[in-house]
N, C-alpha and C positions, 0 to 999 in steps of 0.2 A: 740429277744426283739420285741414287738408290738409296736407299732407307737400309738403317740398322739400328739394332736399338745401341751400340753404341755413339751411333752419327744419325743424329736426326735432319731429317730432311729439310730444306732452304726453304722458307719461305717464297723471299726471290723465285725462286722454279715451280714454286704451285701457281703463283699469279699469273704465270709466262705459259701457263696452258688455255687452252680450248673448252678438252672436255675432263671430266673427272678422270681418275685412273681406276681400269676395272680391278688391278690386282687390291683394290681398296674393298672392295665387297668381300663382306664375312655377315655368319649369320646375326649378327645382332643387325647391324647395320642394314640389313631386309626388313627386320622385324620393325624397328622404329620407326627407317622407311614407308613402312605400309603403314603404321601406326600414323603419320602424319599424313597422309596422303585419305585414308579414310574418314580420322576424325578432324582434321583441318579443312584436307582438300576437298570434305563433302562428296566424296564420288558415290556411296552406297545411297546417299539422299538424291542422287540425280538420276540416276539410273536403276532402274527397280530391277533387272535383272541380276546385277550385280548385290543388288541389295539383300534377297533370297539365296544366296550364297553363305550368309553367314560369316564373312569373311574376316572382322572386325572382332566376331568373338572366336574362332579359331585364332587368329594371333594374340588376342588377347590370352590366351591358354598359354599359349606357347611360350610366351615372353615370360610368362611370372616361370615355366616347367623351365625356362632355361635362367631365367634369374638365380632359382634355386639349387642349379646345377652350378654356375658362378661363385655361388656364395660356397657352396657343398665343397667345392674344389681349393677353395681359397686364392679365389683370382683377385678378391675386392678386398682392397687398399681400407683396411677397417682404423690406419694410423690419421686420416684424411679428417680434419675437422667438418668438412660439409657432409659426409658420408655420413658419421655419428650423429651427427646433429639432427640430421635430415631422418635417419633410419628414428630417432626416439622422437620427432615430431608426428611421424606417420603412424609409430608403434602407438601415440598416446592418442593421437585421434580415431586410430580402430579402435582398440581398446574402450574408450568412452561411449565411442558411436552403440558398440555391442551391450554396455552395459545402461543406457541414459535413452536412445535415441527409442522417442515414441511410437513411432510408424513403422512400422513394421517395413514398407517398402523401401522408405525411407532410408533404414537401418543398412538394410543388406545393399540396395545401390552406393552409399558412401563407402561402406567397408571393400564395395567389389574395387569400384574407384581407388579407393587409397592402394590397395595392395597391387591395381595395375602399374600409378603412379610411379611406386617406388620400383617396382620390378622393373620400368621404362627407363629410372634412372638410372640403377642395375645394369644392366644390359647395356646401355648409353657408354657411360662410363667404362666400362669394361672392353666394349667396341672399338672406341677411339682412342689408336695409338700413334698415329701420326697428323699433323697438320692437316691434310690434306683429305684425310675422312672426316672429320670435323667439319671440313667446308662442304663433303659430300650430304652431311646430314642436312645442313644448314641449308642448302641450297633447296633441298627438295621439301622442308622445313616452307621457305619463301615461298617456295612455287606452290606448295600446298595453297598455300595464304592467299597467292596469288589468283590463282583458281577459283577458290571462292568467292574473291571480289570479284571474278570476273561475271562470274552467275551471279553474284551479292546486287548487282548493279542490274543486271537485267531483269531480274525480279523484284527491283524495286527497293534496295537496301537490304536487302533480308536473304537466308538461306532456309526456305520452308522445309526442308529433306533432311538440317542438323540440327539434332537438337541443342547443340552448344551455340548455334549461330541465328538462331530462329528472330531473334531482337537485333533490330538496328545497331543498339548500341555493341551490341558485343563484336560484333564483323567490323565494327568502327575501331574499336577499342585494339582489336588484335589483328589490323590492317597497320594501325599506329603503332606497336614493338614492333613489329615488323622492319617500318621504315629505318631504324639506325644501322642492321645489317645490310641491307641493302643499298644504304647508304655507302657504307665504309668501306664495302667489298666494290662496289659502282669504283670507287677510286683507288682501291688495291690492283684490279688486274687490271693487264696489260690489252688482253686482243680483245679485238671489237666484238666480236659474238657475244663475249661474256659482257660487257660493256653494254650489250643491245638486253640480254636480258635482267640484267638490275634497276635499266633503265626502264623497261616495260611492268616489272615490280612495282617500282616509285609512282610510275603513272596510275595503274589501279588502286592501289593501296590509298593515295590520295584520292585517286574518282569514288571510290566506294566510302570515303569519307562525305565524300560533298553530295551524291545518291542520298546516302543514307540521312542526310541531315543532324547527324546525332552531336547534340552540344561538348557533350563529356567526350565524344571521340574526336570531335575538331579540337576540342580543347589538349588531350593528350599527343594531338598530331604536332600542334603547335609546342608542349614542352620538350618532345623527344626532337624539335624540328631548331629546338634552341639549343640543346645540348649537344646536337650533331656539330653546330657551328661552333660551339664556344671550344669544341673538344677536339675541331682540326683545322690545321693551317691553312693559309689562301682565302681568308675570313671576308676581303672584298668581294672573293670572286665566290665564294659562297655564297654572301650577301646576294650579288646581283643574280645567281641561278634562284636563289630562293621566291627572290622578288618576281622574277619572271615566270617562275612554275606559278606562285600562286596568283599572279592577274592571269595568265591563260584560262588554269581553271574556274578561277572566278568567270571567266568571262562565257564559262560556259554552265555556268550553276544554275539549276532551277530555283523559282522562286521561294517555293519551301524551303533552301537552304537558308535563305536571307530571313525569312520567316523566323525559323528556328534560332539563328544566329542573334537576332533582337530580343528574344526575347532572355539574354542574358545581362543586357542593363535592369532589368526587373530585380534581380536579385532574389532576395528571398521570398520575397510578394508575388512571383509566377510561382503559379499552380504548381506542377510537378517539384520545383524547387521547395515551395510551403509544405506539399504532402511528405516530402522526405524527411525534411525535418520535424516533424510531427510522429515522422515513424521510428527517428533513430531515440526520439524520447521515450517512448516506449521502448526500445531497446535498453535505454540508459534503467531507466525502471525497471527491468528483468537482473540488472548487473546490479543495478543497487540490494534487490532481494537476495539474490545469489552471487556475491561478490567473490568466491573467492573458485569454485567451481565453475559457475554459470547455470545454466538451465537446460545445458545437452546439447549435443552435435544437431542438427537440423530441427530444434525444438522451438526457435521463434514462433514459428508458423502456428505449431501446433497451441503455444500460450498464448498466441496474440485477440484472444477476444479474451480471454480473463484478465488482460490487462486493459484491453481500449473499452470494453463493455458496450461495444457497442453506438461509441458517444458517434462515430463516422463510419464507420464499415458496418457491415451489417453482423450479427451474432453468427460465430459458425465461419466470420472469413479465414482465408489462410495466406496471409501476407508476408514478404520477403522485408529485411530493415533497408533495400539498394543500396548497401554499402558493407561490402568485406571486411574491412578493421571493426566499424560499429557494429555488426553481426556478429562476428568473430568474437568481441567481448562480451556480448549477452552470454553465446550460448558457451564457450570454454573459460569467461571468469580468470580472474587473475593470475591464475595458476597456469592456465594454458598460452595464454598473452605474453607470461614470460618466459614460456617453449618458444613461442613462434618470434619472439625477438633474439632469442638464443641462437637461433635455427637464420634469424635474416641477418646476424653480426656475421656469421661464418661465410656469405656470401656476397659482404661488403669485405669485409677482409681480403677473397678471393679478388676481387676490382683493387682494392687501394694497392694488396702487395706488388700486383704486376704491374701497376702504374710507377709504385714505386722501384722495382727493378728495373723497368725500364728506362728508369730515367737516370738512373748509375751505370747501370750499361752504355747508355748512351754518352753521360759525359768520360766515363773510364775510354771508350775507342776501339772496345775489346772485339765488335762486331761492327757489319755495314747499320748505315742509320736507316736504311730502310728496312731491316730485318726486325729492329728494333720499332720503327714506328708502325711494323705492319702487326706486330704483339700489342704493338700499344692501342691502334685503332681498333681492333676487334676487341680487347676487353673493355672497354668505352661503350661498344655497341651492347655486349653482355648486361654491363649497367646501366646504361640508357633505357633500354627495352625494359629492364627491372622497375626503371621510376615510371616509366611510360605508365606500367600496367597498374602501377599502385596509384596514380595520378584518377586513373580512370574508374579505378576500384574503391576509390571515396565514394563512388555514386552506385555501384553493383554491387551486387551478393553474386559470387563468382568462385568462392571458396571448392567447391566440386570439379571446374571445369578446366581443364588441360591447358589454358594458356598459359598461366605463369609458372606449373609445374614444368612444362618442357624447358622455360629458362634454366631450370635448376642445373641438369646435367649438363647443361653448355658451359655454363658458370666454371663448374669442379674442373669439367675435362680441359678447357681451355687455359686453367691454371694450371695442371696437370706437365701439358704440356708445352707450358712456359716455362717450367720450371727443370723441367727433362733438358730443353732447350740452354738453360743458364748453368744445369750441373755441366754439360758437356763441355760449354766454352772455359767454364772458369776450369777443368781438369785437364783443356788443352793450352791453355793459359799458364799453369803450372809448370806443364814438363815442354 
């Protein structure tokens, strides 16, 4: 079926393809493209010739010079509650970064950061107007992911080249969002090819968990790995694939992973688990003084010996709180905590509406039920992927780092385009 913007394209017919559709490439869609394929798929960290290219900060240019032209033109949907939300979350964290944050390096890496972010959304959003470029981003989104685990694993958990992925934990953590699309799409199309690459996804994504050994990322594998199940039918025969992925790979785990894996009956009495907690009290400490501000965009670090004095770290350290929420409230205070919950209702909203649309569509009969359960399984993934990352972010400081910003424009555009989808039937419904 061809695309119009008054007859949107079948679901049904994107899943029944091969390969993407080129008439789907436009320039955002390059630009995000490379945008994940550099800072996900680690390629400028693996290859030094490409690296000397520069290639990462030319698009990053380009992306905010054509964000700006989006915005300039009035392409972007400013009536969208995740747009607003999203644009005065980022407005208020540059904003404080420029005026609060003490390190000077510090200051200008967040702000460059932020203004990429939103121009990514920008761009994102504005790009994606049919079904089917969505799953183009998504796709190469995955493969990016993919990628890395595949290096993540040969070098031993880690990607020494990014510096978003340099930690175990983080190639664990964003191998695990990962897995709910790849999940749901594994069981959306139809022809074997694609079928071979979703399936080859799941397998890294999970090897680079069990490589890496990282507790927080087995752990978050296992909640997105619950909620794949509780969120789609044939729950036996999910059961029994689940069960069998995980003895295979068990059966192929290094001991380190068993290692690490034990040592989560410890509880709060293992080391890393004791030091954390010890660091988010000092966190809590910084929120108690400055309760209603905080103490500045990347400023932990900077106050963290005038608070610990010294009694464990040494004077002069510069420590992270490894945990996003518990950081997040030292350093933007009450004030900012209730941005960034303002900013996360608008992106539950986008998940519950389509859930709930879907499921009136579905019992109304106004559409096939698979057109219907195929809106419904990718907003599931959308949300999954969201708890995934926040599951994992009770133990990281991650707040700078592109994984769960690139959720964000999936979220909007996919509701976007559910909704494009439900004005059409219900107007052909009418007449």
């Amino acid at each position: 079926m061809s695309y119009t913007e008054d007859q949107p394209i079948s679901l049904d017919s994107v899943f029944a393809e091969n390969f993407p559709r080129w008439q789907d490439v436009n320039p955002g869609i390059i630009l995000i493209s490379i945008y994940f394929l550099f800072e996900l798929g680690s390629i400028q960290g693996l290859y030094q010739g490409i690296n000397e290219l520069k290639i990462p900060a030319i698009v990053s240019y380009l992306t905010m010079f054509y964000a700006l032209y989006l915005i300039a033109s009035n392409q972007v949907d400013w009536l969208s509650m995740t747009t607003r939300r999203f644009a005065l979350l980022c407005a208020f964290i540059i904003l404080y970064t420029l005026f609060s944050t003490k390190l000077e390096v510090a200051r200008i890496d967040l702000v460059k950061i932020f203004l990429l972010i939103f121009s990514n959304y920008i761009v994102f959003i504005c790009s994606v107007k049919r079904p089917s470029q969505f799953i183009l981003l998504v796709d190469i989104w995955l493969f990016s992911i993919m990628f890395s685990s595949f290096h993540g694993i040969m070098q031993g958990g880690k990607i020494w080249g990014n510096r978003w992925l340099k930690d175990e934990n983080h190639i664990s953590l964003i191998a695990a969002m990962a897995i709910p699309f790849a999940f749901m799409l594994y069981r959306l199309y139809k022809p074997f090819l694609r079928k071979i690459f979703y399936a080859a996804c799941l397998f890294f994504y999970v090897s680079v968990n069990v490589v890496a050994a990282s507790r927080g990322g087995a752990l978050a594998m296992i909640v997105v790995a619950f909620f794949c199940w509780l969120f789609t039918s044939h729950k036996l025969r999910n059961t029994l694939i689940i069960l069998s992925a995980t003895v295979l790979v068990l059966s192929f785990a290094p001991p380190v992973f068993f290692e690490e894996m034990a040592t989560l009956k410890q509880g709060t009495q293992e080391g890393t688990a004791s030091d954390r907690i010890y660091l988010w009290g000092i966190a809590m400490d910084m929120f108690e003084d400055h309760p209603f501000w905080g103490v500045g965009p990347m400023n932990y670090p900077y106050y963290f010996s005038s608070y610990e004095k010294g009694a464990i770290y040494p004077i002069g350290a510069l420590r992270v709180a490894h945990s996003t929420p518990v950081q997040y409230l030292a350093e933007f205070g009450a004030l900012g905590s209730f941005i960034f919950l303002f900013f996360l209702y608008a992106l539950y909203r986008n998940w519950r509406n389509t859930y709930t649309y879907t499921r009136d569509l579905s019992e109304s009969r106004r559409v096939s039920y698979s057109e219907v359960h195929s809106y419904e399984l990718i907003s599931h993934a959308c949300g999954i992927s969201q708890v995934g990352f926040w599951f994992g972010a009770l133990f990281l400081t991650l707040l700078p780092y592109p994984f769960y910003w690139c959720l964000v424009p999936m979220s909007e555009s996919w509701r976007v385009l559910f909704h494009k989808h439900v004005q059409y039937i219900n107007g052909h419904t009418k007449s």
